[in-house]
N, C-alpha and C positions, 0 to 999 in steps of 0.2 A: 504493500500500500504506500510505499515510500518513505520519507524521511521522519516522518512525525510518529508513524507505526510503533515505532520503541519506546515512546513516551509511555506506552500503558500496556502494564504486565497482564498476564494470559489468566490470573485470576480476578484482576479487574474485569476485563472483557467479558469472563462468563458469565459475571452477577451481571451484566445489562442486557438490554434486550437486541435481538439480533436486526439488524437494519441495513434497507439497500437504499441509494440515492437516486435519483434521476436527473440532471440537473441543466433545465434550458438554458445554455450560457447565453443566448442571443436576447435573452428578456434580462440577464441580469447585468450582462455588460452595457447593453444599450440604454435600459431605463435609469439606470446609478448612475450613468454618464449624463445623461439626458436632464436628468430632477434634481439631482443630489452632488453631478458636476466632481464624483470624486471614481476610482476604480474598485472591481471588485475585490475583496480581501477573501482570498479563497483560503487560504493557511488560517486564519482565524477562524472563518465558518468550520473549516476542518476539526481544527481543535473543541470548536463547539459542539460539535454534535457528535465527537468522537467520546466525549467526557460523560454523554448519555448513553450510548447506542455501541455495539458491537457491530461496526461496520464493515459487513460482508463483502460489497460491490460498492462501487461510485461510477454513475457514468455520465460524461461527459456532452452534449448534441450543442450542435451548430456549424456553418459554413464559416470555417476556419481560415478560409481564403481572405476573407473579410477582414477588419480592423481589429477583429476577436483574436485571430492569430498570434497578437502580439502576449496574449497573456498563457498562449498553451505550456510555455516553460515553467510556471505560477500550475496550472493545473497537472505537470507531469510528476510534480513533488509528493502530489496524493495519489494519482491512479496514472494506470496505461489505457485503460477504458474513454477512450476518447473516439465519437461518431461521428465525423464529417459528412454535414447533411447539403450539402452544395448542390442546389440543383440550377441546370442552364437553362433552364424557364425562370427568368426573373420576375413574371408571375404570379408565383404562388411561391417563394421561398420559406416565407415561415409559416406557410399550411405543410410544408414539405416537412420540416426541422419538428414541431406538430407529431406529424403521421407516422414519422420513423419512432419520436418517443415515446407516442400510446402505445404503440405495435410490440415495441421493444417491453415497457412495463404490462400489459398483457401478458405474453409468453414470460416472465418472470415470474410471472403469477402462478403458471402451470408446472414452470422447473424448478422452482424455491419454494415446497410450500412451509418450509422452516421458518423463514421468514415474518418476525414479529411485527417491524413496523418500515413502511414505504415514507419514504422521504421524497417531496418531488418539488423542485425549485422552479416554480414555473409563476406569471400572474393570470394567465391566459382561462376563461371561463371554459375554457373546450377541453377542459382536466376535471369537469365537475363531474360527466359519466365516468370516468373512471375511477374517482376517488370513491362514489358514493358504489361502484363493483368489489370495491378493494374491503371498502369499511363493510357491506349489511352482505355481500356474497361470503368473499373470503376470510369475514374479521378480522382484518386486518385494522391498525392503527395510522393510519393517513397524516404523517407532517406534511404542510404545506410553508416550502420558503418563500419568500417572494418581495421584490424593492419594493418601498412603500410609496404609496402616489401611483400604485402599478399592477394590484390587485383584484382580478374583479371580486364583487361583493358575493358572489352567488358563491363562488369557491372558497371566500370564506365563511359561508354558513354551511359549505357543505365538509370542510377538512373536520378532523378530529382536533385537531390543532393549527393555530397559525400563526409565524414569526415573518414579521416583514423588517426588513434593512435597506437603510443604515439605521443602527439603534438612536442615534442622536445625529443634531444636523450639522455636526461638526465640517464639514465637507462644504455644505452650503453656504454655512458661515465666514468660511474663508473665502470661498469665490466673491460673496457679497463684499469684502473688505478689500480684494483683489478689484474690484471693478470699481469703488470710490475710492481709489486711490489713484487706479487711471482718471478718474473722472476731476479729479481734483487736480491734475497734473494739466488736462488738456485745458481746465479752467484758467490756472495761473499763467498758461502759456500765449491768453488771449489779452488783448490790450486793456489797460487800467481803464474800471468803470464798464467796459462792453458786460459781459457779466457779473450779478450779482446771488453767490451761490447761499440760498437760505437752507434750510435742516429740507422743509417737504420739498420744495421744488427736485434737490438731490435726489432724495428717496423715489420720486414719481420720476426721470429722467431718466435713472437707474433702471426703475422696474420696467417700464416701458423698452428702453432699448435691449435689454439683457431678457428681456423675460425671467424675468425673476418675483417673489411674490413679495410685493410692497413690504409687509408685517417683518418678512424675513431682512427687508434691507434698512428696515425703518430701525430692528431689534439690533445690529452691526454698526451703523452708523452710530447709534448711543452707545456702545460699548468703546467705539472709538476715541469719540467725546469724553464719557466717562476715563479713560487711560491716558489722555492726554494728545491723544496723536491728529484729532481736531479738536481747534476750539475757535471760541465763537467771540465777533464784537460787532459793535453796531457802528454800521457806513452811511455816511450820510451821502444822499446821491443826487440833492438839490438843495437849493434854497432852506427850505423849511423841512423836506420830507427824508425819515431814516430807516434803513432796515436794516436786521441782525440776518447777518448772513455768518457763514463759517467757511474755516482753512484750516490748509494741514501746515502740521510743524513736522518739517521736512527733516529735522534732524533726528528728532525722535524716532520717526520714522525708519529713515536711513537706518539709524544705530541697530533698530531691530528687526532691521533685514526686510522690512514692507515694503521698499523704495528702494532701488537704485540708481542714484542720476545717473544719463547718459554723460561718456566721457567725450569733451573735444575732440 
């Protein structure tokens, strides 16, 4: 099973329950990348569900031709179980990636029937016959993994259980500060007076350009504020009329690594 195998001895392993995986990488690389803007942590979920379960099989589906390719060296560390589901009908590729996985956890079903509980990483609703074959045919115990913001609802009333990741938005949070950082960069680099950068206009700027969700940049921006790395004074921009706009303190910044000026 690879490198992490040796972490748990043969009397641990027995006391758990014996478990196979299924694991749609194309819904997990793509959606974590898509929502959460971070990669999968497959050595982690490894370790997680290895701390429960006596992990008999892990397999791996998706067209690894793809941008997913890049993490096969991350999934050869746990299994050799890897299905390249590439089809040249561009079409129907992930009904194809789909069809290979039902098919394959089917026929599992009839050569394992040792087999305590199915593990299947998928968010996809067209896993709901099967889970609900697996739970009230085979009783079997149905985990469902799956990115959050990425699940359909029906397959989670119909798993036995369901864990959706990233546990926190740690990932999110950084890109949100990764993006007001440029945004405050392309600000200062506009002539004095042309822009006046206030707390919401940022936050709505942001969210709009980045797709990103308001709450999430609005929740980064005050954490920014609150550390010191913006802060905020009021610019008066006529006669009579003032607004409190904010900027970053570059150095602070710099020192811990959120900024790097460009060199001459």
């Amino acid at each position: 099973m690879g490198i992490f195998s040796s972490l748990f001895s043969k009397d641990e392993k027995n006391k758990k329950p014996k478990a196979i995986a299924f694991v749609d990488f194309e819904h997990w690389y793509i959606s974590i990348k898509n929502k959460h803007f971070i990669r999968p942590n497959i050595g982690e979920w490894y370790l997680e569900i290895s701390e429960k379960y006596n992990m008999e099989e892990i397999a791996f589906f998706g067209d690894f031709t793809t941008n997913i390719g890049q993490e096969l060296h991350e999934i050869r560390n746990i299994t050799n179980i890897v299905i390249d589901t590439q089809n040249p009908d561009d079409r129907y590729k992930k009904d194809y990636t789909d069809f290979l996985m039902l098919d394959y956890i089917y026929r599992k079903s009839i050569s394992a029937p040792n087999i305590d509980t199915y593990i299947i990483f998928t968010g996809d609703g067209h896993f709901s016959s099967v889970v609900n074959f697996l739970k009230n045919y085979c009783k079997k115990t149905v985990v469902i993994y799956a990115v959050k913001e990425a699940m359909s609802n029906q397959l989670k009333k119909t798993a036995s259980e369901y864990v959706e990741l990233p546990k926190s938005n740690k990932g999110l949070q950084d890109y949100c500060i990764k993006c007001i950082v440029e945004n405050m960069a392309y600000v200062s680099a506009q002539p004095t007076g042309k822009i006046y950068p206030t707390f919401l206009a940022t936050v709505d700027i942001i969210s709009r350009n980045k797709n990103l969700p308001p709450e999430e940049v609005k929740i980064a921006l005050q954490k920014m504020i609150n550390s010191g790395y913006i802060e905020k004074k009021t610019e008066k921009i006529d006669f009579n009329s003032e607004v409190k706009i904010i900027y970053p303190n570059w150095d602070l910044l710099t020192k811990d690594g959120l900024w790097q000026p460009q060199k001459l």
